[in-house]
DRENDREN-913359 format. One line per field, with one value per atom (N, C-alpha, C, O, CB): x, y, z; residue number from 1; residue in one letter. Coordinates in Angstrom, 2 decimals, always signed. Glycine has a CB too. Layout:
<recs>
px	(X/...)
py	(Y/...)
pz	(Z/...)
k	(NUM/...)
r	(a/...)
</recs>
This chain:
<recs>
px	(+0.84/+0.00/+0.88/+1.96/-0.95/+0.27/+1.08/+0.51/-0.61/+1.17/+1.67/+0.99/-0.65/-1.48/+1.99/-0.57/-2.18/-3.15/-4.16/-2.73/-3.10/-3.97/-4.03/-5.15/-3.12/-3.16/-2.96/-3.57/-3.77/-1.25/-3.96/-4.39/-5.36/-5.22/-4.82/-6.92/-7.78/-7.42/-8.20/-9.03/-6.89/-6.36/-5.88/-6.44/-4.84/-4.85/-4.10/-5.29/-5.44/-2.96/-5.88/-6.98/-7.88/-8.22/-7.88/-7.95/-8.93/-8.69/-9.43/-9.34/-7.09/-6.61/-6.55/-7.21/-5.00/-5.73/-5.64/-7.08/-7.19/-5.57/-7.82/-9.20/-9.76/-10.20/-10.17/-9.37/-9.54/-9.07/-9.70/-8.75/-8.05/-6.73/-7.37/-7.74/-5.48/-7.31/-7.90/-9.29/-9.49/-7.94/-10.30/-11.68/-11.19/-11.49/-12.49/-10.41/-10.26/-9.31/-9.56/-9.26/-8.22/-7.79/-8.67/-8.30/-6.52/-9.77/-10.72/-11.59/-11.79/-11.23/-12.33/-12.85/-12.53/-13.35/-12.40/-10.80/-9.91/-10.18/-11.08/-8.56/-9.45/-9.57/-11.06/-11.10/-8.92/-12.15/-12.78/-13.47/-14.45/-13.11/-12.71/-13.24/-12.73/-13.36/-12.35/-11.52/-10.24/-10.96/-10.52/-8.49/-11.86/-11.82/-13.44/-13.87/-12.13/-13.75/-15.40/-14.92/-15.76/-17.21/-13.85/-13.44/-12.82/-12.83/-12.28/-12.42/-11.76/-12.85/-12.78/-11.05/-13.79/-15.05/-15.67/-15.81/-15.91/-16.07/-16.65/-16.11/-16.79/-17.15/-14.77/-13.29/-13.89/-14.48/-11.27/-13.89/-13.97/-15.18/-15.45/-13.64/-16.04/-17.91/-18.13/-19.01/-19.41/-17.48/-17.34/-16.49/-17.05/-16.33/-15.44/-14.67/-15.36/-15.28/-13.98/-16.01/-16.87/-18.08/-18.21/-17.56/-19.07/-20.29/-19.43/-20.30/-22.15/-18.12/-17.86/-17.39/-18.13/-16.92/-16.59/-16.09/-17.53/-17.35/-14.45/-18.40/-19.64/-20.00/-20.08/-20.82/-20.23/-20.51/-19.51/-19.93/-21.51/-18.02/-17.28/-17.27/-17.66/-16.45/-16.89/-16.74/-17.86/-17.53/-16.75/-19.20/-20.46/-20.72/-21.17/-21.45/-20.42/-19.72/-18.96/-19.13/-19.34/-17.66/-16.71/-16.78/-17.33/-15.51/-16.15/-16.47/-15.56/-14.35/-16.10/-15.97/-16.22/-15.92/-16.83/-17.59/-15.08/-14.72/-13.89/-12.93/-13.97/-15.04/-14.49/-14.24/-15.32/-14.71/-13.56/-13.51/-14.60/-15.01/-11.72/-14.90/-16.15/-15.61/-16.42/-18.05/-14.27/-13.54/-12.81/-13.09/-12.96/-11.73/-10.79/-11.42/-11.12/-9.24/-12.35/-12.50/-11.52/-11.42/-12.85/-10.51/-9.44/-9.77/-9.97/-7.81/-9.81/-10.49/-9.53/-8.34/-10.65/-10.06/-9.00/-9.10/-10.04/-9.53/-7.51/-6.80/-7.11/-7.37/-4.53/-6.94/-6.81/-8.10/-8.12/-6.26/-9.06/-10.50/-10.82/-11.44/-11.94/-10.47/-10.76/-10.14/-10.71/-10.59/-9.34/-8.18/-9.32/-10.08/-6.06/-9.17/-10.24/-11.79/-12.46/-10.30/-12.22/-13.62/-13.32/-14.00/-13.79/-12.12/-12.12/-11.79/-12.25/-10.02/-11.07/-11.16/-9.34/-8.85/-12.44/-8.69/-6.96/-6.38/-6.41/-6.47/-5.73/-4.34/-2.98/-2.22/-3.71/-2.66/-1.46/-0.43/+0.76/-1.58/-1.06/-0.57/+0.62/+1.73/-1.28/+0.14/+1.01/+2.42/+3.45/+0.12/+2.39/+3.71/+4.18/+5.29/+3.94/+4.15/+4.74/+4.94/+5.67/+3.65/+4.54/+4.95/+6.15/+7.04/+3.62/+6.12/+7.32/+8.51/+9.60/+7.11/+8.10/+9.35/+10.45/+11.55/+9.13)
py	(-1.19/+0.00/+1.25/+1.29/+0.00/+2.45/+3.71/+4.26/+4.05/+4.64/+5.33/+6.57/+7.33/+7.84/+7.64/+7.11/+7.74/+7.25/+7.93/+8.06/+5.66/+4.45/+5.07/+4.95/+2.60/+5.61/+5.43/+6.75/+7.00/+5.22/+7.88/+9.31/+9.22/+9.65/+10.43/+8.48/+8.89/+8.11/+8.67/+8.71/+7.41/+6.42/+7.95/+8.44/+4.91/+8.50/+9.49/+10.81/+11.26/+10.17/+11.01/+11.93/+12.32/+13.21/+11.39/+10.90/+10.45/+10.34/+10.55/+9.34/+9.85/+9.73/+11.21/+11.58/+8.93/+12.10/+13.28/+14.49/+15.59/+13.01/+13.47/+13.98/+13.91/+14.72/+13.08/+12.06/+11.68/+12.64/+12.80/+10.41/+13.01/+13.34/+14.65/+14.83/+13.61/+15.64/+16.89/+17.17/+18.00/+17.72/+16.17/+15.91/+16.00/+16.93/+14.37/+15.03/+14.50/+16.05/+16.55/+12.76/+16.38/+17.46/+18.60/+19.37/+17.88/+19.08/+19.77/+19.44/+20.25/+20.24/+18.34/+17.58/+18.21/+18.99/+16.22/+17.77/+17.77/+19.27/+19.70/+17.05/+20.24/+21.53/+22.31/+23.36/+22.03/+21.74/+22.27/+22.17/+22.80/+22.62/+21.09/+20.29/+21.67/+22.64/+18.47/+21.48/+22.27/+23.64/+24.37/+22.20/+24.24/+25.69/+25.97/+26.76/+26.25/+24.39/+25.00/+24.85/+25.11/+23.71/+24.51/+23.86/+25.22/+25.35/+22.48/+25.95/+27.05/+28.19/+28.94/+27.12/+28.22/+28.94/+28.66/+29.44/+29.01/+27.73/+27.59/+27.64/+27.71/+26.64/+27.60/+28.64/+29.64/+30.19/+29.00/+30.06/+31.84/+32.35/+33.29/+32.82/+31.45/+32.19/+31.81/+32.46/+31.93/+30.34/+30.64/+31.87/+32.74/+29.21/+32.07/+32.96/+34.24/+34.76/+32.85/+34.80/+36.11/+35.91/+36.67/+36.07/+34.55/+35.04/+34.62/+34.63/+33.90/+34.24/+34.16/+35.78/+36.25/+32.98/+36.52/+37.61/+38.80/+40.02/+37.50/+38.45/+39.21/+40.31/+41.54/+38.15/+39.40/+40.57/+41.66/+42.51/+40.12/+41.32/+41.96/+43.03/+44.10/+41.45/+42.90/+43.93/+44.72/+45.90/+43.33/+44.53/+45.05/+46.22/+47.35/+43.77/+45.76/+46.69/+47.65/+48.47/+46.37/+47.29/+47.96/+49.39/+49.35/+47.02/+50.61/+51.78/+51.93/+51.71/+52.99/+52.14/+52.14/+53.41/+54.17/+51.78/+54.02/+54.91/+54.75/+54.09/+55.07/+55.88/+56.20/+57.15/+57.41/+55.71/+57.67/+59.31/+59.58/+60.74/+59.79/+59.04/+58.42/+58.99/+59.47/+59.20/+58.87/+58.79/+57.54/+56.99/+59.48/+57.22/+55.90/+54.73/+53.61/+56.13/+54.86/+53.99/+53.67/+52.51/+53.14/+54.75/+54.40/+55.51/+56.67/+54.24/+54.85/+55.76/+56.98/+57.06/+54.68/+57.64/+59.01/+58.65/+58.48/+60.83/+58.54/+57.83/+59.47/+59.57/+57.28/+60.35/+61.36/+61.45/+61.75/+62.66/+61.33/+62.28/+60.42/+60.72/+62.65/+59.10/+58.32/+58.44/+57.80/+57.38/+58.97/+58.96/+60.03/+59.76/+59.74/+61.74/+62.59/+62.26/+62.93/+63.83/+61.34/+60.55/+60.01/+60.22/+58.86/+59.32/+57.56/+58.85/+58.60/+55.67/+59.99/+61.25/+60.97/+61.31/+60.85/+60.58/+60.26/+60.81/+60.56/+58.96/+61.68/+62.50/+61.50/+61.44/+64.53/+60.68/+60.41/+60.01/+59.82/+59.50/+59.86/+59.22/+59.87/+59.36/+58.88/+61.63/+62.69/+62.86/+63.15/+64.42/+62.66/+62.62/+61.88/+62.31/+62.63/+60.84/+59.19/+59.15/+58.20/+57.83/+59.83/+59.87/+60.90/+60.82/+60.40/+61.95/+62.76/+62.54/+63.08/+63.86/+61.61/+61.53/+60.77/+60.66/+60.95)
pz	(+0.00/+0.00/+0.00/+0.59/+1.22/-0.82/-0.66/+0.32/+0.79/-1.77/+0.78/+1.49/+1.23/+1.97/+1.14/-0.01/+0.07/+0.43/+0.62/-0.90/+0.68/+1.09/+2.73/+3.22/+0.79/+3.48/+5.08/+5.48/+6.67/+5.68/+4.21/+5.02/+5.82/+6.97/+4.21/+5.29/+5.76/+7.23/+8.00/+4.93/+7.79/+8.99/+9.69/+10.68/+8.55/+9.04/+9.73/+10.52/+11.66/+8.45/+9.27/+9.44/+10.92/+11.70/+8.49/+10.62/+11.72/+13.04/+14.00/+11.51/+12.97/+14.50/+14.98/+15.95/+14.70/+14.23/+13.83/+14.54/+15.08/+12.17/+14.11/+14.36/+15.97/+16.79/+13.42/+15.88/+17.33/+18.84/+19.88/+17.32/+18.51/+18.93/+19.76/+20.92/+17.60/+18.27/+18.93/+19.71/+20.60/+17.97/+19.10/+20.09/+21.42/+22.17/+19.94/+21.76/+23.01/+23.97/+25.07/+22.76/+22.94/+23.76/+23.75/+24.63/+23.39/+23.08/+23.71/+24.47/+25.38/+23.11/+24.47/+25.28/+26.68/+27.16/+25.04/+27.68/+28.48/+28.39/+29.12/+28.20/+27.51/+27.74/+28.02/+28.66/+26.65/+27.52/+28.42/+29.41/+29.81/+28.14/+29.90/+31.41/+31.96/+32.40/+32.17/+31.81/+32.54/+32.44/+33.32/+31.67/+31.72/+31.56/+32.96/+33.79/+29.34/+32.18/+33.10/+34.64/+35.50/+32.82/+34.96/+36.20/+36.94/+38.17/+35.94/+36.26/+36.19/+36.51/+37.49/+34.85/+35.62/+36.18/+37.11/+38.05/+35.53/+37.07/+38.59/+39.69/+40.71/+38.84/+39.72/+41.03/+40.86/+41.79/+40.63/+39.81/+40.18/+40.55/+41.30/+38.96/+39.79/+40.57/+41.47/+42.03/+40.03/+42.45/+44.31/+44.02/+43.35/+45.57/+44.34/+44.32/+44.51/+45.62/+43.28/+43.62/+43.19/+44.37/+45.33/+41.29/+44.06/+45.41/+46.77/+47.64/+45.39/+47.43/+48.54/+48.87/+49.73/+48.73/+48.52/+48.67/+47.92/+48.04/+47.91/+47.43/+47.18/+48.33/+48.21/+47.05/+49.64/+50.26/+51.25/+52.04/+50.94/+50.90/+51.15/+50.47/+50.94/+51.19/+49.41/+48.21/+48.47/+48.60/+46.64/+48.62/+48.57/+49.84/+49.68/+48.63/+50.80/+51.99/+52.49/+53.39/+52.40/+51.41/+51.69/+50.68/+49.58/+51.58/+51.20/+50.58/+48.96/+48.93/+51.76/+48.27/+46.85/+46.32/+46.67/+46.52/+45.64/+45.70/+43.78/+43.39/+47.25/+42.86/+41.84/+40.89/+40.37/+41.51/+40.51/+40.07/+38.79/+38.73/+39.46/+38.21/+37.23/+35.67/+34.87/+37.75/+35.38/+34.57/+33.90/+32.84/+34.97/+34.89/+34.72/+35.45/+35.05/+35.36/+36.60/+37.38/+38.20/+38.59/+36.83/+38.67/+39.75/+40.45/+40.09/+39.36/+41.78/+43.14/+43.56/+43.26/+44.68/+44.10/+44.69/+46.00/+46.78/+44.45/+46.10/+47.32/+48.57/+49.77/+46.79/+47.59/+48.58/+49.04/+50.23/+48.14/+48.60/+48.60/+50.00/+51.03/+46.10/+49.91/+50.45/+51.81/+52.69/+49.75/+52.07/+53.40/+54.11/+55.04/+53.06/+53.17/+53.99/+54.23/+55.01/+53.35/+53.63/+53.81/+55.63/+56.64/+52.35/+55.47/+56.51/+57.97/+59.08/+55.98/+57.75/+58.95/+59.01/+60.09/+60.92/+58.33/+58.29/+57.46/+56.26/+58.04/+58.02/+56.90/+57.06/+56.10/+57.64/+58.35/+58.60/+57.43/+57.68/+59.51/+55.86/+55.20/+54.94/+54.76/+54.34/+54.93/+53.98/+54.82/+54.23/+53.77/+56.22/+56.82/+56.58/+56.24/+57.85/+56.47/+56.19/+54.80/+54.50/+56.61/+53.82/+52.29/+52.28/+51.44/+51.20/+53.35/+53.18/+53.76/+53.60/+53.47/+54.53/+55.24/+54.57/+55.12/+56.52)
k	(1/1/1/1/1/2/2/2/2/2/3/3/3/3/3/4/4/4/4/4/5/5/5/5/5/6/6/6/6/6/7/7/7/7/7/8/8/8/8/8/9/9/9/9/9/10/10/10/10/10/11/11/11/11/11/12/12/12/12/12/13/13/13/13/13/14/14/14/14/14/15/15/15/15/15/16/16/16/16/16/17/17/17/17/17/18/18/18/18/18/19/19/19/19/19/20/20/20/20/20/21/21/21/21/21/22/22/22/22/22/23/23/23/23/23/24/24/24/24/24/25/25/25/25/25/26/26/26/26/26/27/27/27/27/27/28/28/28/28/28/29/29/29/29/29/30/30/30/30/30/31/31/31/31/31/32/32/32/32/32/33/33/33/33/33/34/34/34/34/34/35/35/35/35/35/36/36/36/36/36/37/37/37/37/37/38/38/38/38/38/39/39/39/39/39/40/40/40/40/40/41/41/41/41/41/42/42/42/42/42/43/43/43/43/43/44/44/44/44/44/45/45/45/45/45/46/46/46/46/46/47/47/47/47/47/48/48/48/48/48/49/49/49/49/49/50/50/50/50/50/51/51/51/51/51/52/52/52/52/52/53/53/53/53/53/54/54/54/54/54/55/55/55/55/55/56/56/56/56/56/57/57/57/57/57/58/58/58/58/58/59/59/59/59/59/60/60/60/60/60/61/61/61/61/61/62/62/62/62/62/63/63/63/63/63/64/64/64/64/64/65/65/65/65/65/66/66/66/66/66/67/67/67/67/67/68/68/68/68/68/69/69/69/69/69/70/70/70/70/70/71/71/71/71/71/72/72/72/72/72/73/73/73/73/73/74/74/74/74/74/75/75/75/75/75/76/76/76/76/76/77/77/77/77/77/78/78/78/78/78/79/79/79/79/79/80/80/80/80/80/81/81/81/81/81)
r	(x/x/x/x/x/x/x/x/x/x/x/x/x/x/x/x/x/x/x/x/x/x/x/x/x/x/x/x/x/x/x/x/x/x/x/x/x/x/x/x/x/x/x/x/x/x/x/x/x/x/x/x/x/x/x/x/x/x/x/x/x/x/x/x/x/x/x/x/x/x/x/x/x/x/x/x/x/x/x/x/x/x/x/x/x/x/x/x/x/x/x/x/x/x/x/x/x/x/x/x/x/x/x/x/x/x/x/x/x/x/x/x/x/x/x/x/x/x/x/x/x/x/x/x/x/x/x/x/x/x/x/x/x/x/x/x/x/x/x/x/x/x/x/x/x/x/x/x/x/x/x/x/x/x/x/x/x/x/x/x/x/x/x/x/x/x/x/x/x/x/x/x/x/x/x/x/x/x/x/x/x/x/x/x/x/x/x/x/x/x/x/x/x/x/x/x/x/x/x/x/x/x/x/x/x/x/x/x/x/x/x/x/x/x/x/x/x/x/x/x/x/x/x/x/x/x/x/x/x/x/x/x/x/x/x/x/x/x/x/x/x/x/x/x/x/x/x/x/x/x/x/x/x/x/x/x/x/x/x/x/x/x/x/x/x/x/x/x/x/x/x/x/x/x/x/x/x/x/x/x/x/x/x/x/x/x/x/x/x/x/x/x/x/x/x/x/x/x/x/x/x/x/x/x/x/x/x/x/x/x/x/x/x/x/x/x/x/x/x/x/x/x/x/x/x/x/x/x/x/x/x/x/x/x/x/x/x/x/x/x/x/x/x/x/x/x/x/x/x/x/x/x/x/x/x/x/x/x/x/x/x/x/x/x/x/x/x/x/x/x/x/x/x/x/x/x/x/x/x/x/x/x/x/x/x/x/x/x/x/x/x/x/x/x/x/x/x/x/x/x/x/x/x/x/x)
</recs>
């Protein structure tokens, strides 16, 4: 037999092959999600509590405007020193 007799054999394993490693990969991915959505509703009501603070631009909080909120300057000595 030639090589061309053995492709569709090759094909197939070929075929087999990658089923199976997606198969595996997305065990692995849903396994992965469902870490993170415990993850997300265990720390839910932390996050939900805690003060929240965003300049409504970048979405990165003002450290300064949060310190004079909490009633604490001590930071600004301790940055100068």
């Amino acid at each position: 037999m030639d090589s061309f007799s053995h492709r569709p054999a090759i094909r197939q394993r070929r075929r087999v092959k990658a089923l199976s490693d997606l198969a595996r990969l997305r065990k692995r991915a849903s396994a992965e999600i469902e870490r993170l959505i415990a993850f997300l509703d265990e720390t839910d009501s932390y996050v939900t509590t805690e003060l929240e603070i965003d300049d409504g631009e970048t979405g990165i909080g003002d450290l300064d405007g949060a310190l004079e909120q909490l009633g604490s300057q001590d930071w600004q000595q301790g940055a100068m020193a």
